[in-house]
C-alpha positions in Angstrom: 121.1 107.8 113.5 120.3 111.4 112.0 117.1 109.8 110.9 116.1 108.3 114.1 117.0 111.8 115.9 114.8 113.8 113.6 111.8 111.3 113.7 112.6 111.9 117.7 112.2 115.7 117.0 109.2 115.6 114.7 107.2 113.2 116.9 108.1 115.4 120.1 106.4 118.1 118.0 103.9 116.7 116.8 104.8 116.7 113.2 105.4 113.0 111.9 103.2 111.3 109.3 101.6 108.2 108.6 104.7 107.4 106.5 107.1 107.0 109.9 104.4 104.8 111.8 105.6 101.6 112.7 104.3 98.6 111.7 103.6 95.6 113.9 102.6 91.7 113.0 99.5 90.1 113.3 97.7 87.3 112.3 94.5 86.3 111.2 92.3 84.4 113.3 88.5 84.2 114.8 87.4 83.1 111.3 84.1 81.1 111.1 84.9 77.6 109.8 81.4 77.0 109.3 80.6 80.6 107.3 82.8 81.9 104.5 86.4 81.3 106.7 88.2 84.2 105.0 88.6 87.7 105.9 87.8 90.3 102.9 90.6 92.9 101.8 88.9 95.9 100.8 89.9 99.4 99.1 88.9 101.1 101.8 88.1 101.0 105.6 84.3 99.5 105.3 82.3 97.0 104.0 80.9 99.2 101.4 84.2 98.9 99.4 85.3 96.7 96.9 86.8 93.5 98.1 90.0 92.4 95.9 91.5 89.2 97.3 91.1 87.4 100.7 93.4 86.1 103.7 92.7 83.3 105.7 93.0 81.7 109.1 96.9 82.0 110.3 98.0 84.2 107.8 101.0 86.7 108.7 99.7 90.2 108.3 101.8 93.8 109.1 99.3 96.1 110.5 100.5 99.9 109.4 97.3 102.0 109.9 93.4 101.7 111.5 90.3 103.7 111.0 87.5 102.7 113.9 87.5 99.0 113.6 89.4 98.5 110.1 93.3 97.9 109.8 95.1 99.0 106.7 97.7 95.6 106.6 100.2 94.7 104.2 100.8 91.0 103.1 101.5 88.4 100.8 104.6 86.2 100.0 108.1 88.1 100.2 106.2 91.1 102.3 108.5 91.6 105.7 109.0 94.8 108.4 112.4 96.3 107.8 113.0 98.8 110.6 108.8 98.7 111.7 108.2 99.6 107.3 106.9 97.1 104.8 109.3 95.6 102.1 109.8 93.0 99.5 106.8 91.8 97.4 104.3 93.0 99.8 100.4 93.6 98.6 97.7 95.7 100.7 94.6 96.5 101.5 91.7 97.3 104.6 90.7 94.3 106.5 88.1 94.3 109.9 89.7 94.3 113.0 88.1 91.9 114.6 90.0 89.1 113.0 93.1 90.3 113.2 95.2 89.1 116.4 
């Protein structure tokens, strides 16, 4: 309760950081069954970064973060929200917007 009261504070002030955003779930979708069907996770918030791995259609997704069109998500098997934060085995990475729903 102290916690929630002092995010409460902070946030009235104007003083939080990325660390208390919340975290909401999406999924992937709008992929192009026809073209690659799998949505890039990148270092970094553009296609000029490296892409490590890739999610596809229907996977679960916690969006934490966004610059312009990008979301900063976390994911993979064991990842959950606990109180809006990411826990368990999660992995993560910057993904387009646009096919995440």
């Amino acid at each position: 309760m102290k916690r929630f009261l002092l995010v409460v504070l902070l946030a009235t002030l104007g003083l939080t950081s990325t660390i208390e955003a919340r975290c909401h779930v999406a999924y992937v979708g709008g992929l192009d069954p026809y073209g690659d069907n799998f949505l890039a996770v990148r270092e970094g918030p553009s296609a000029g970064y490296r892409q490590y791995d890739s999610l596809y259609s229907g996977e679960r997704v916690f969006v934490c973060d966004y610059r312009g069109s990008w979301r900063f998500v976390y994911y993979g098997r064991g990842c959950y929200l606990d109180y809006g934060q990411p826990r368990g085995g999660c992995r993560s990475g910057w993904v387009h917007g646009g096919y995440v729903r």
